[in-house]
C-alpha positions in Angstrom: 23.0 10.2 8.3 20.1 12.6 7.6 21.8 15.2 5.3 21.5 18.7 5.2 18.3 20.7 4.7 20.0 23.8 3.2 22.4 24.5 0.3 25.4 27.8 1.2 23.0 30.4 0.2 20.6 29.4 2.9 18.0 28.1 0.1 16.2 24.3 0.4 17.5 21.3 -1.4 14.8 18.7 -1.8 16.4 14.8 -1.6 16.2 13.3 -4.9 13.8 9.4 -4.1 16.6 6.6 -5.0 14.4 3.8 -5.0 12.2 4.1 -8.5 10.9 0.3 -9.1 7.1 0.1 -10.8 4.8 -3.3 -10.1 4.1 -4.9 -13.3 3.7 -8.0 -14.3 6.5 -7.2 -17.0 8.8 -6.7 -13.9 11.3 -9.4 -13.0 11.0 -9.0 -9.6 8.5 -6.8 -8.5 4.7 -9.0 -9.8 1.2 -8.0 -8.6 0.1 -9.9 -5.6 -2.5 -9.1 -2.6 -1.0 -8.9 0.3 2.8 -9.2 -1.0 3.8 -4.7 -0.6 3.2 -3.0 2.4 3.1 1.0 3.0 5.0 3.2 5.8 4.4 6.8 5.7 3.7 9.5 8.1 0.7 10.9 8.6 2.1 14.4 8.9 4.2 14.5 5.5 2.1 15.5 2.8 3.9 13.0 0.1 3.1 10.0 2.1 -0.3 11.6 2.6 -0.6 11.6 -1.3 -0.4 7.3 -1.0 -2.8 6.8 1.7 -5.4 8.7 -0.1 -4.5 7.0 -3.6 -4.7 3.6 -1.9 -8.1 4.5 -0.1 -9.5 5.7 -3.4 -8.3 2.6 -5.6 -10.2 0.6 -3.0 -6.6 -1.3 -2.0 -6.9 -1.2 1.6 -7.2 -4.5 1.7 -4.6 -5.3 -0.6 -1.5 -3.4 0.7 -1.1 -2.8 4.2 0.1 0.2 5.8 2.7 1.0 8.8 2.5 4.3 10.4 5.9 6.2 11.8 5.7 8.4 15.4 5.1 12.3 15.0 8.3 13.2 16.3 11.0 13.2 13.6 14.3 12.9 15.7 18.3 13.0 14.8 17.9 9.2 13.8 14.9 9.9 11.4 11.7 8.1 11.8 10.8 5.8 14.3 7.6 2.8 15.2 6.9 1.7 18.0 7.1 -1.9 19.7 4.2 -3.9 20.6 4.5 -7.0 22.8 2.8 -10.2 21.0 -0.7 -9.7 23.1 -1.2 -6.2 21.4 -0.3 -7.6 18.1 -2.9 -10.2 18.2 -5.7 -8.1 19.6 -4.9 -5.3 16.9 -5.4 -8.0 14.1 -8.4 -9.3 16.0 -9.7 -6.5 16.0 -9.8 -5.1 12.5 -7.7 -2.3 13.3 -5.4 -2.3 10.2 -8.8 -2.6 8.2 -9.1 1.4 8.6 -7.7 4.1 5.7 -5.5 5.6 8.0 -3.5 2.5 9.3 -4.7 2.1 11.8 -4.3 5.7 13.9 -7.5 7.6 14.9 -5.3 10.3 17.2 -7.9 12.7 15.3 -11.0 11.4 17.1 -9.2 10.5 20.0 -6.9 13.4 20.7 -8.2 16.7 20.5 -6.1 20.2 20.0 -6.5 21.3 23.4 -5.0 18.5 24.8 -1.1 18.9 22.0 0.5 20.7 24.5 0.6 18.4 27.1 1.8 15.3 24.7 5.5 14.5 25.0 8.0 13.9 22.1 8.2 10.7 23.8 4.9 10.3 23.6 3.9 6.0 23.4 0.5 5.5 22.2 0.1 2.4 20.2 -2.2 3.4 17.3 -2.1 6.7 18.4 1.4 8.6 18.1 2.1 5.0 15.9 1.9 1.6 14.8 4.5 -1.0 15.0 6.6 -2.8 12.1 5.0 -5.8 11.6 7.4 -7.2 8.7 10.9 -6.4 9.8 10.0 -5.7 13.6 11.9 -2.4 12.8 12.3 0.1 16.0 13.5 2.9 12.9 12.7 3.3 9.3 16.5 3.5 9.1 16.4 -0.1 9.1 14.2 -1.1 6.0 16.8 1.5 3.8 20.0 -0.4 5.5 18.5 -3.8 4.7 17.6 -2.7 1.4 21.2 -1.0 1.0 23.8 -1.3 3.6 25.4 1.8 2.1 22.8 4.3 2.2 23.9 7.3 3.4 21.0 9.8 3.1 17.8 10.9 5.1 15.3 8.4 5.2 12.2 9.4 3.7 8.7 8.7 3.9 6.7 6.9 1.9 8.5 3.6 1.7 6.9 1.0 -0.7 8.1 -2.5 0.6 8.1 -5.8 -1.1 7.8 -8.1 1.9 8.7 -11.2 -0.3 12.4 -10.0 -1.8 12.4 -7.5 1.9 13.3 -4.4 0.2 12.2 -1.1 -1.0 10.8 -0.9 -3.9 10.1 2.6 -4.5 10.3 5.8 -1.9 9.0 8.5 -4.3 5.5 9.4 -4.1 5.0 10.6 -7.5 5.5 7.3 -8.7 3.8 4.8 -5.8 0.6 6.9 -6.6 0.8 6.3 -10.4 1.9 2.6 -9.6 -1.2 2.3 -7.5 -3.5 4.0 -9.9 -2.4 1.9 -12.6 -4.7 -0.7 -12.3 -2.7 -4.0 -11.3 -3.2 -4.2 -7.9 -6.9 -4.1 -8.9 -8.0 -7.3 -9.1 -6.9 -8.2 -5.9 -9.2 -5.5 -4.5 -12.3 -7.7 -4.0 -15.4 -5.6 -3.1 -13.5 -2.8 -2.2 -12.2 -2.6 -5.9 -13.4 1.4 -7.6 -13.1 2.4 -11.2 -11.6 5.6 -10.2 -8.5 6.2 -12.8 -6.9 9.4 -11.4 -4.8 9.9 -14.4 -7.7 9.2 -17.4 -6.0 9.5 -20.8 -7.7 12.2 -22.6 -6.3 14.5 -19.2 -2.7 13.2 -18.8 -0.9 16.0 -20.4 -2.8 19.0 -18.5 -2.3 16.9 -15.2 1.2 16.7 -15.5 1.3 20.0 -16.7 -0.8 21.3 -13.6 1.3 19.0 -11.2 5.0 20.3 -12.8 4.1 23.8 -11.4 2.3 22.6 -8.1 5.1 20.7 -7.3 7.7 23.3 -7.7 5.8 26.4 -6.6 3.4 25.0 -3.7 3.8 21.6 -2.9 7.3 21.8 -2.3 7.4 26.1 -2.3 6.0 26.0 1.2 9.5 23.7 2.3 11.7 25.9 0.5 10.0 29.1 2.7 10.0 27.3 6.0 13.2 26.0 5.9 15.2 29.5 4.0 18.0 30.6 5.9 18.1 33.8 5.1 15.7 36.7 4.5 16.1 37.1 0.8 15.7 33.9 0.2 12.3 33.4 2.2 11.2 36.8 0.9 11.4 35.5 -2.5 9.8 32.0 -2.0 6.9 33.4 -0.3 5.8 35.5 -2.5 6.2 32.8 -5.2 3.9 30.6 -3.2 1.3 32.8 -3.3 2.0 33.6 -6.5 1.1 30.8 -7.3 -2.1 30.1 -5.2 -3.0 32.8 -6.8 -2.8 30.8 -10.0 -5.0 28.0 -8.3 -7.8 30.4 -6.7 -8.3 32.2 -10.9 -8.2 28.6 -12.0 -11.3 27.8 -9.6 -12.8 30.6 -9.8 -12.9 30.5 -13.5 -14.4 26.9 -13.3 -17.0 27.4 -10.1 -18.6 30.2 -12.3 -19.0 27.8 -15.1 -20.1 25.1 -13.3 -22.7 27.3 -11.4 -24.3 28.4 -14.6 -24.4 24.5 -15.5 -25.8 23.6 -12.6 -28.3 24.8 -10.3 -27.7 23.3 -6.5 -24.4 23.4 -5.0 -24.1 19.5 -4.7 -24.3 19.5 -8.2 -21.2 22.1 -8.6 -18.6 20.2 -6.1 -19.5 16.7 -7.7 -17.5 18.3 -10.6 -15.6 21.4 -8.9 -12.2 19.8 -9.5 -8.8 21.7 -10.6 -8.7 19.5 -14.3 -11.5 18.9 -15.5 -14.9 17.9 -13.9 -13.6 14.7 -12.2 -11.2 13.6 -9.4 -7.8 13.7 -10.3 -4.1 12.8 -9.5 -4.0 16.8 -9.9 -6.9 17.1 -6.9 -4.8 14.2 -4.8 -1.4 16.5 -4.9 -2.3 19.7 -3.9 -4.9 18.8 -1.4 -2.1 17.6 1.0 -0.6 20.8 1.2 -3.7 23.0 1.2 -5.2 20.9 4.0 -1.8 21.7 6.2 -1.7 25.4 5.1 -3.4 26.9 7.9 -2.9 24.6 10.8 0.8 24.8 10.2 2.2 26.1 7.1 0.9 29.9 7.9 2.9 30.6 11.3 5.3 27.7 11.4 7.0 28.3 8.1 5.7 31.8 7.9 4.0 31.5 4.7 1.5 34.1 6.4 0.5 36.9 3.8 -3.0 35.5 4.7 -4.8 32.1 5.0 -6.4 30.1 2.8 -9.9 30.1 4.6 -9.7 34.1 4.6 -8.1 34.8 1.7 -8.6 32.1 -1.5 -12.4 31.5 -1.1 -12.4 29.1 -4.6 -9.5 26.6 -3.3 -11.1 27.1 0.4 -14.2 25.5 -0.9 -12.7 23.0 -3.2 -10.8 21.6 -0.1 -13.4 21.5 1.9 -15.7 19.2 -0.4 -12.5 16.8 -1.1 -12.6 16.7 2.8 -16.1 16.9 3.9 -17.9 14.7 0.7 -14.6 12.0 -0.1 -14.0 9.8 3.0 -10.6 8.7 1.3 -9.2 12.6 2.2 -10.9 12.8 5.5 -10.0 9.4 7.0 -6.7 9.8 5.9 -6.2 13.5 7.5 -5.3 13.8 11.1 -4.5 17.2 12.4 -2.8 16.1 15.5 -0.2 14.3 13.7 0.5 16.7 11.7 0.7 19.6 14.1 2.9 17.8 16.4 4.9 16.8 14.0 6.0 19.9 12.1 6.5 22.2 15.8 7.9 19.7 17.9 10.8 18.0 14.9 11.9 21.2 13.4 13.4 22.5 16.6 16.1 25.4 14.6 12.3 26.8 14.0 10.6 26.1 16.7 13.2 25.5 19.5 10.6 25.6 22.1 8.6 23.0 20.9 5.2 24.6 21.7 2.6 23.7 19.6 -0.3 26.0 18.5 -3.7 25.4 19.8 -5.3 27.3 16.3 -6.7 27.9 13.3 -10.3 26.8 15.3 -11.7 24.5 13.9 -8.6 22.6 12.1 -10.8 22.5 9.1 -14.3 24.5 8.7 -17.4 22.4 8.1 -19.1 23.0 4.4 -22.2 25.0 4.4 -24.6 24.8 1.9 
């Protein structure tokens, strides 16, 4: 069962995560361990995107491994796809899982003028998906019916799993990223381990302050446009959205001036040119994955189109592009084909032709000094 997307007045309901479980080593089940919790996401969601770049930043690619989900999001929900034992061993062999983005490099492989001729059926290993390693799941439908035979809502990406107790032990972003910036995973990080803390103390409060109306307003004000079914409704959450970007672009603003008459070379600005404060944040993590989908799909597919953010919010433009361009954890973890193909060819009540848009060209513009 995947639910419905809309409420009777046409307006989006967002599905409250049922599985909430930290890793601590207070917690009777769920202890820190390398190599014990493994990640599914999509590469196209922007809350699973939120994990993959929190796991790359804590240096934990080592330490939790990471499944990735097909493009196409059908009636049945998420699917892998099936490797014969040859493939498997290779891929091992080979490193492949080694990589911040599990594993997929469609990005590098597959460029935008060649979407339009990939199927939804489309079956390239480490390219359209990996394979379930742990339960040798065809769906993600299976991992929520072995962890509850009676669930009976849509099934979600990202999916924390504990591969020792097989079950889920958290599907809401929010809190995998917290859990994972927490610190105890870390000494199972080896060389890879950073002393990045994306939520530092002293900042907590403005964070979650800066997240609470992120979330509402942009993060998830982007769905709740796209997927209105009716025109008051969209009217209305549109214009909040970019209310609200405008919110972000006199927030940066305010702070690039600052910073310039701090520093001297541009360099110097974007190594602190951050929404709170002058360091990388949980705050930074959060809204990039929806900025960095704006223009390639959130503009014409769910009309949020009053103007882009390239053209028309030069402060959050530039802040993007140095997360992207200068932190390998946001590029490696972005891929534009996935997330293109995912959004025009699943949401066919939008889209019902399935044709996928060749533009914004480039995806992402490179940062000039």
């Amino acid at each position: 069962m995947l639910g419905k997307w809309s409420s009777a007045d046409g307006s989006f309901k967002r599905q409250r995560s049922v599985f909430q479980e930290p890793i601590s080593s207070d917690h009777p089940v769920f202890k820190p361990a390398k190599g014990r919790y493994w990640l599914y996401v999509s590469l196209a969601c922007p809350w699973a995107h939120r994990t993959l770049i929190t796991r790359a930043l804590k240096g934990l690619t080592s330490v939790i491994g990471v499944s990735v989900v097909h493009w196409h999001l059908d009636a049945q929900g998420w699917r892998f796809l099936t490797a014969d034992e040859q493939t498997r061993q290779k891929a091992f062999k080979d490193g492949i899982f080694e990589s911040q983005a599990g594993g997929i490099a469609s990005a590098k492989l597959d460029k935008s003028s060649h979407l339009a001729n990939v199927a939804n059926d489309s079956a390239r290993l480490f390219s359209d998906a990996t394979f379930d390693p742990n339960q040798h799941a065809a769906r993600l439908s299976e991992l929520y019916y072995k962890a509850d035979p009676d669930y009976n809502a849509r099934f979600t990406v990202p999916v924390l799993w504990d591969t020792q107790t097989q079950t889920i032990v958290s599907n809401e972003s929010a809190q995998i990223i917290r859990t994972l910036n927490s610190g105890v995973l870390d000494e199972f990080a080896g060389e890879e381990a950073t002393k990045i803390d994306l939520v530092p103390s002293e900042l907590e409060s403005q964070i979650d302050e800066f997240n609470a109306w992120v979330y509402d307003n942009i993060n998830n004000g982007v769905y709740k446009t796209g997927f209105a079914e009716s025109a008051a409704v969209y009217e209305n959450e549109v214009t909040n959205v970019f209310a609200h970007l405008n919110r972000v672009e006199s927030i940066l603003s305010e702070k690039y001036g600052k910073l310039k008459q701090k520093y001297h070379r541009l360099d110097e600005v974007l190594a602190h040119y951050y929404t709170v404060g002058e360091q990388l944040t949980e705050a930074d993590v959060r809204l990039y994955t929806t900025i960095i989908r704006f223009d390639p799909v959130y503009v014409q597919h769910f009309k949020c189109n009053f103007t882009t953010i390239r053209d028309g919010y030069p402060h959050i433009h530039l802040w993007m592009q140095n997360l992207y361009w200068n932190n390998a954890a946001f590029r490696l973890t972005t891929d534009f084909d996935h997330i293109k193909l995912h959004y025009t060819r699943s949401h066919t009540r939008i889209n019902p032709l399935g044709i996928t848009p060749l533009g914004p060209i480039p995806d992402i513009k490179p940062l000039v000094d």
